[in-house]
Phi, psi and omega in degrees: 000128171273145165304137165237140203214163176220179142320059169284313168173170201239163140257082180288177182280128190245007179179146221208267187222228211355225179302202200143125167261151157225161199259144194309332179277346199094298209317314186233163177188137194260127167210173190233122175264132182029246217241028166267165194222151188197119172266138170227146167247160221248348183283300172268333178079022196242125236275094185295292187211181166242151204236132178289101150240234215233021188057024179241171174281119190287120195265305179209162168198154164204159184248140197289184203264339166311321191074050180239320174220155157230149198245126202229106164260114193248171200279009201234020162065015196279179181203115195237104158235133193239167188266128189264139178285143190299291207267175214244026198262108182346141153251126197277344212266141166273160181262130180284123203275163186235033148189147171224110166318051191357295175216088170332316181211189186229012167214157179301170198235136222250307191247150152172173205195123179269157168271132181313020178236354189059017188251006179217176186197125165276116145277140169222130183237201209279337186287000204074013180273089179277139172218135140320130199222092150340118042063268184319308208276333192101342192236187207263126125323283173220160169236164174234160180206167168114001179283115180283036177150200144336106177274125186253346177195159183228172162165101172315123185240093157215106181292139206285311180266086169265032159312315168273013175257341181093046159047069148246179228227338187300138191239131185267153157245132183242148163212166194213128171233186150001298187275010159089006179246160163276109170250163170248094183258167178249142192271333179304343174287167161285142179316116212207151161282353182219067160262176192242176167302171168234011203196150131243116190246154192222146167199306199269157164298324159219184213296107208302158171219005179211138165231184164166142202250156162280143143011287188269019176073009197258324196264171182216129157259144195214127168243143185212183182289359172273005170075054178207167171230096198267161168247155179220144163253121169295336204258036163238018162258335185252339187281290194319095161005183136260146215214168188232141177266099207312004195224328173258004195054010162238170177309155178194127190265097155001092160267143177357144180259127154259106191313296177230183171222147185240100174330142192227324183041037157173170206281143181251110185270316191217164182208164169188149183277200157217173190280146185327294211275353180275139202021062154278126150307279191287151191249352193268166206267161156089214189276332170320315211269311187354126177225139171220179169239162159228172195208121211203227177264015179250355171087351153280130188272147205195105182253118225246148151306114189266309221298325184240339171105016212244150196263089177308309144207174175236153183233107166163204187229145194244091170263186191306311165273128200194104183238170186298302178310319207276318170289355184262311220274311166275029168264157193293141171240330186209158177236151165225148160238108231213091197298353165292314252221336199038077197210182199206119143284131174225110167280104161293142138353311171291358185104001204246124187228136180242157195253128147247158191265139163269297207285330171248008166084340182262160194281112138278346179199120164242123187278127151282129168320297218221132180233022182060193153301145179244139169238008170154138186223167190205170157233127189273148171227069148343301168334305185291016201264331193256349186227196160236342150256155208177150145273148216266158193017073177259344174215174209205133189238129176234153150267078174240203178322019180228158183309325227240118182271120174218174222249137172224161166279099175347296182276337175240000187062010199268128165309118155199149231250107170278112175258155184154302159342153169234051190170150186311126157282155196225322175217178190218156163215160183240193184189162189047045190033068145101337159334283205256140191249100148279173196198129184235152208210160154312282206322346156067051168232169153261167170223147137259135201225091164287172165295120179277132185223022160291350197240144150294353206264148183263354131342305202273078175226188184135196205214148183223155187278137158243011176187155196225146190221152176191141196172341203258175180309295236237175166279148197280124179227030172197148158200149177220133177251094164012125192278301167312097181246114155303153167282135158300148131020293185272355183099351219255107171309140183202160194268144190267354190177139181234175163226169159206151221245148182188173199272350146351328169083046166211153191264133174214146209223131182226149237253123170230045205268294178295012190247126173293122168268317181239113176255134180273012165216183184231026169267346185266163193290188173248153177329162166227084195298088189305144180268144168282302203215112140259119200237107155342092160281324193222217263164302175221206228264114177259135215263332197232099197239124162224181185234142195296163176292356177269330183095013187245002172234179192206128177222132168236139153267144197226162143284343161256079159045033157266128170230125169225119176311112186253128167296108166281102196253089180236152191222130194242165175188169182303285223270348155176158186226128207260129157215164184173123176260172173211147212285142186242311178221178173211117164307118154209145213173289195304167194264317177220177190297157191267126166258355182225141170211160171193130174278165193262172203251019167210321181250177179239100166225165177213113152307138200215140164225121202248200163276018196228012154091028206232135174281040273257150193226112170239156205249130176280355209267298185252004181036084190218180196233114148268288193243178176229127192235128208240152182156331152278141182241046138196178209308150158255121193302273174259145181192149185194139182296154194197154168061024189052056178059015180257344173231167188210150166225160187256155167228162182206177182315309173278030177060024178248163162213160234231119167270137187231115156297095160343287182306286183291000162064040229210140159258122185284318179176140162322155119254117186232135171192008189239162194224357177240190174262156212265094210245333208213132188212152173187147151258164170287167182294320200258054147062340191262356161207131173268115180241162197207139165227178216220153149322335177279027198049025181260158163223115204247157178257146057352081207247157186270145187239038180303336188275277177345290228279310192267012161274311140333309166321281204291297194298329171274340129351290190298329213268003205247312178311314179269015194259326179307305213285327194288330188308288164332317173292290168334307158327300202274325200259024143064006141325056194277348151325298193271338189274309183303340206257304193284003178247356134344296189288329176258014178046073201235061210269021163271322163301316186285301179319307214282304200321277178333309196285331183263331152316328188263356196277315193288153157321106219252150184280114159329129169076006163283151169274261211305329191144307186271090192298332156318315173292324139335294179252024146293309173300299211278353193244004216277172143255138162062202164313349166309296199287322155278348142314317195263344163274325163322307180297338178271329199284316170297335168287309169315352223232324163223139231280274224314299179264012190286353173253356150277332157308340183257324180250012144294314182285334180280330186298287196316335187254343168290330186266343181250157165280158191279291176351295180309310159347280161320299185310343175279322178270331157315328166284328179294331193263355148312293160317288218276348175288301166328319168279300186281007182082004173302192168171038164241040198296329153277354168291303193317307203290318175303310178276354163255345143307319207275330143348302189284298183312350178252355182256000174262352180279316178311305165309289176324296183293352166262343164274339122345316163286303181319309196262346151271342156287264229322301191308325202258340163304309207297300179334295163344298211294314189302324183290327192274322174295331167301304166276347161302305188303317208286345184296299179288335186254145175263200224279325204228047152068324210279161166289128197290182172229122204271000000 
């Protein structure tokens, strides 16, 4: 039986640049790919829905705390707000706002904030301009002005706890800009274009870029680049009289104490407070008791104390290699903080959103934004690093444009980054069924990368490097890891030896006999791995390496357009250990550079996939080209075995990837989801799924549907058997209703002629049209898409001089019997359903053109057959006149035949 696969499901880019939401439970999150809006659920990692938007660049967004809307700003100055779907069940349909505000502002708009009530939404854009927002109703409450630049933060104070404020019901907007001040506006005033602060506050030197109020409304945090954090007390603006000024008439408001200032030491990107009772400690009152986080340019969450002014703990990895690019590219751009869950987000610079857990201190969930181009993927079963039984392919390793590798969990997509390359990685391999992760780089080194398996916590999981291999010229651009793995020490299978490939043109084999795999901690350096051989192999650059399933041969593929086969000779003893490969044959055939090799897993053949767009099948005994499989129309990339070598699939240059029937030398089927080439390909060990990833930042599941297909088969089949039988009955008991609808129903239009046609043959029924009265009221009664089927059906009989007269008097009975109106209303309702379906919502343009469609390809035909039965008609006269003067010719007066 050949294998078959579908589209189950992908891993696209899910955040690209701008703003980012979360909804208060966790549970969902808006982010943006280019000028797209995309709800994800963070549980699963699967794609909810898409938000319409203008084709502008989303400037800001935030979801009221109700989880009721999301409010949306784009670089087109609009204000778009939409309604978030209840439920978390994928959607193909993008979702529509259900008001858009044209021109929101009149610069662009940077921040913005719903109030804890979910009625009002603050914006602030680049002119200094805050504006208030009714939510429901759409129009502006209040605006503010006098902001000396760019508003840089916002942040509502309607306090939850007001006991120490003296109950009040009044609500503040804190805002921040440019000129380095804090304003405090009161929303309780009247509505006006020039209202003022009731607070201006200065502390910081450059731009505060995170605020946030406490609970009971008394205290304000405020952070900036300036790598400092103020603390404020409020409540002499709200405690304190108010006092009057005898030279000016007004009122004038006790402003805020800046209680402390907290040194940061980096620039403070996001800042938020966290609740009184979370990891609180202290027992004392006040400012004290404050615990908040920041988030900044070190890439780290860092959760501070106001009582000693102190770094309580950080939540993240401090890394190792650490360049001017590489700190821009991991600093915080943003915080969310989200007291059900006690968990803290942090959006990086790199594309990267991270989950931290407060109550364990650990990264629980990381979403990758962006993967670049992927150039080779593998699949990894971490699990199995502690047993020997386990389950298989639970995670997937990509290589893509980065130094930096990563590993995602297969089923939930939850993330995590292996650093260590200092240079793009270029291939990958697994080894010990999916246990140990190689890894070869620009950087013109290998990695070996096992599983931290020191922790109990199944949060905490991921792979850490333990051995490093480093000798070659050029970048490591293949590794292939030893299929066979002996047990260690610990009882534990572990691979005795890898090779790897490099643009040096040369091979080299290395000894992993000394590298601890499973270590039970991840603080020691990693092995520094010695090679057995390095052996001069190719001419130009080797794109490729894999190892027979036995450990005892080796194929490198080159560019120059060559695979060449190695004997493999390794000898282990207590006391020392050996390798050396030798050259046995050389594949030559392709056309162009080889970019793929693979043996095959049940025979001994070897797959080649080259630049010359074609797969080559080599018999290793005699190194010959048995078959050649043609079919791509660019290079081929990637190739692999399936099905116990009877089948085999490619991935190529034209973004396709291709399933091949061996035997019949056949492309079985297509797989198309990529818009790029298609760089990285794997199966799974039981064979049911195959992914492939692409240039396009994509990764696709193929999961096999061999069952699913012939069951489908097999039921449509049975449902066709009793559907024929139901026909044939109808037929004897003269049902031309039930007989005309079902054969509709199974798109049989070869039934519906014989049915017309033996219906037009008989002694046609008085006061009848078709011939039938059944027939009649069948024609005057059909709906909807039956009746334009069936005219569909007439327009192909007309169309040929055998059937055009059952076609003609199907179509005249439709038309003596029906109104033209009705007519039409019938392709208005298909195309009304079929709008109805695809999510559209141009159901009278559609029904006008497929009318006008039917009509114009059935009047050309009607008029030549028409043309037609009138020559006929004026031959027939002929005829009657030349028979008419034969007779007056041949017969004399009394019938006998004259004589000449």
């Amino acid at each position: 039986m050949n294998y078959r696969f579908k589209n189950a499901r992908k891993i696209s880019p899910l955040y690209t640049s701008g703003p980012v939401a979360v909804t208060p439970d966790g549970q969902k999150i808006v982010t943006c790919v280019g000028e797209e809006i995309l709800l994800t659920d963070v549980t699963s990692g699967t794609e909810i829905c898409r938000f319409l938007g203008d084709t502008q660049t989303v400037s800001s967004l935030c979801i009221t705390p109700s989880t009721s809307h999301l409010l949306v700003f784009t670089s087109s100055l609009s204000l778009r707000i939409f309604e978030l779907p209840k439920s978390s069940t994928p959607s193909s349909y993008s979702i529509s706002p259900i008001r858009v505000i044209a021109r929101a502002h009149d610069a662009p708009i940077h921040v913005c904030e719903c109030d804890p009530t979910s009625t009002y939404l603050a914006s602030g854009s680049a002119d200094g301009v805050v504006k208030v927002w009714d939510i429901l109703r759409g129009f502006v409450t209040h605006v503010f002005k006098g902001h000396g630049g760019v508003v840089s933060a916002l942040k509502f104070n309607y306090p939850q706890d007001s006991t120490s404020l003296g109950q009040r019901d009044s609500m503040q907007l804190v805002t921040a800009s440019v000129d380095t001040r804090i304003r405090i506006f009161e929303l309780s005033q009247n509505k006006s274009g020039g209202l003022k602060p009731v607070a201006i506050l200065e502390g910081h030197v450059s731009v505060p870029r995170g605020l946030d109020v406490s609970s009971d409304g008394r205290w304000l945090v405020s952070g900036g680049r300036d790598s400092v954090v103020l603390v404020w007390d409020l409540s002499p603006l709200f405690n304190a009289k108010t006092i009057e000024s005898s030279k000016k008439g007004k009122t004038k408001a006790i402003a805020p104490k800046l209680v402390k200032t907290l040194p940061i030491l980096e620039r403070v990107e996001a800042l938020g407070l966290l609740n009184m009772d979370e990891e609180s400690t202290s027992s004392e009152a006040g400012v004290n008791r404050l615990k908040f986080f920041t988030g900044g340019e070190s890439g780290l969450i860092k959760i501070w104390e106001v009582e000693e002014g102190t770094t309580l703990f950080s939540l993240g990895n401090e890394q190792t290699r650490i360049s001017d690019d590489s700190e821009e590219q991991r600093q915080i751009i943003h915080g969310i903080y989200l007291p059900q869950t006690s968990t803290i987000v942090s959006v990086h610079a790199d594309q990267n959103i991270l989950f931290h857990s407060l109550s364990t201190r650990q990264l629980s969930r990381q979403l990758i934004g962006f993967n670049d181009e992927i150039v080779d993927i593998t699949f990894l079963s971490p699990a199995l690093a502690s047993s020997s039984q386990g389950p298989r392919d639970t995670h997937l390793a990509l290589a893509t444009n980065s130094s930096l590798i990563r590993v995602y969990s297969s089923k939930t997509l939850d993330a995590r980054l292996l650093e260590g390359h200092t240079d793009i990685v270029l291939a990958l391999d697994q080894g010990s069924e999916g246990r140990v992760l190689a890894s070869g780089s620009k950087d013109r080194s290998a990695r070996i990368w096992a599983p931290k398996h020191y922790t109990d916590d199944e949060s905490d999981w991921g792979y850490h490097c333990v051995a490093i291999c480093e000798g070659h010229g050029e970048s490591v651009g293949a590794v292939a890891v030893s299929r066979k793995c002996p047990e260690d020490g610990n009882g534990i299978p572990s691979p005795a030896f890898m090779f790897t490939g490099s643009q040096d043109r040369t091979i080299k084999m290395w000894d992993l006999s000394e590298v601890d795999f499973y270590a039970k901690t991840n603080g020691s350096a990693p092995s520094r791995c010695k090679s057995f051989t390095t052996l001069k192999a190719h001419d130009k650059d080797i794109n490729s390496l894999d190892v027979a399933p036995n450990d005892r041969l080796l194929v490198s593929g080159s560019q120059d357009r060559t695979a060449k086969i190695y004997s493999i000779s390794y000898k282990s003893s207590q006391n020392s250990v050996s390798g050396a490969i030798t050259l046995l044959g050389v594949c030559k055939g392709h056309k162009r550079g080889v970019w793929t090799v693979r043996f095959g897993k049940e025979e001994r053949v070897l797959a080649t996939g080259s630049g010359d767009k074609t797969v080559k099948l080599w018999n290793i005994d005699d190194f010959s080209c048995v078959k050649t499989f043609e079919g791509h129309t660019n290079s081929v990339l990637r190739v692999d075995f399936l099905n116990a070598g009877m089948q085999m699939v490619s991935s190529a240059s034209d973004g396709l990837v291709k399933l091949w029937n061996v035997r019949e030398e056949e492309c079985m089927s297509t797989l198309d989801n990529h818009e790029d080439k298609v760089w990285a390909l794997a199966i799974s060990a039981d064979e049911k799924t195959i992914i492939s990833g692409a240039a396009d930042s994509v990764v696709t599941f193929w999961e096999d549907c061999t069952e699913e297909q012939e069951q489908e088969k097999e039921n449509h089949r049975e449902e066709m058997v009793l559907k024929e039988q139901d026909y044939h009955n109808y037929l004897s008991l003269n049902d031309y209703r039930k007989a005309i609808q079902l054969a509709l129903a199974m798109q049989q239009p070869g039934r519906l002629l014989s049915l017309f046609r033996d219906v037009g043959s008989r002694e046609p029924s008085p006061l009848t049209i078709s011939g039938d009265p059944a027939v009649d009221e069948v024609l005057r009664t059909l709906l909807g898409s039956d009746l334009t089927r069936l005219l569909r059906y007439v327009r192909e009989w007309n169309a040929n001089a055998k059937t055009s007269e059952v076609a003609q008097r199907v179509l005249f009975a439709i038309f003596k019997l029906r109104t033209a109106e009705d007519i039409m209303k019938t392709f208005t309702d298909e195309a009304a359903e079929l709008a109805l379906v695809n999510g559209e919502f141009n159901a009278n343009l559609q029904s006008g053109n497929a009318l006008k469609e039917l009509i114009d390809s059935i009047v050309p035909y009607t008029e030549r057959h028409l043309t037609r039965m009138d020559k006929l008609l004026q031959e027939s006269y002929t005829v009657d006149y030349i028979l008419g003067e034969m007779d007056d010719g041949m017969f004399d007066e009394d019938g006998d035949l004259s004589m000449r």
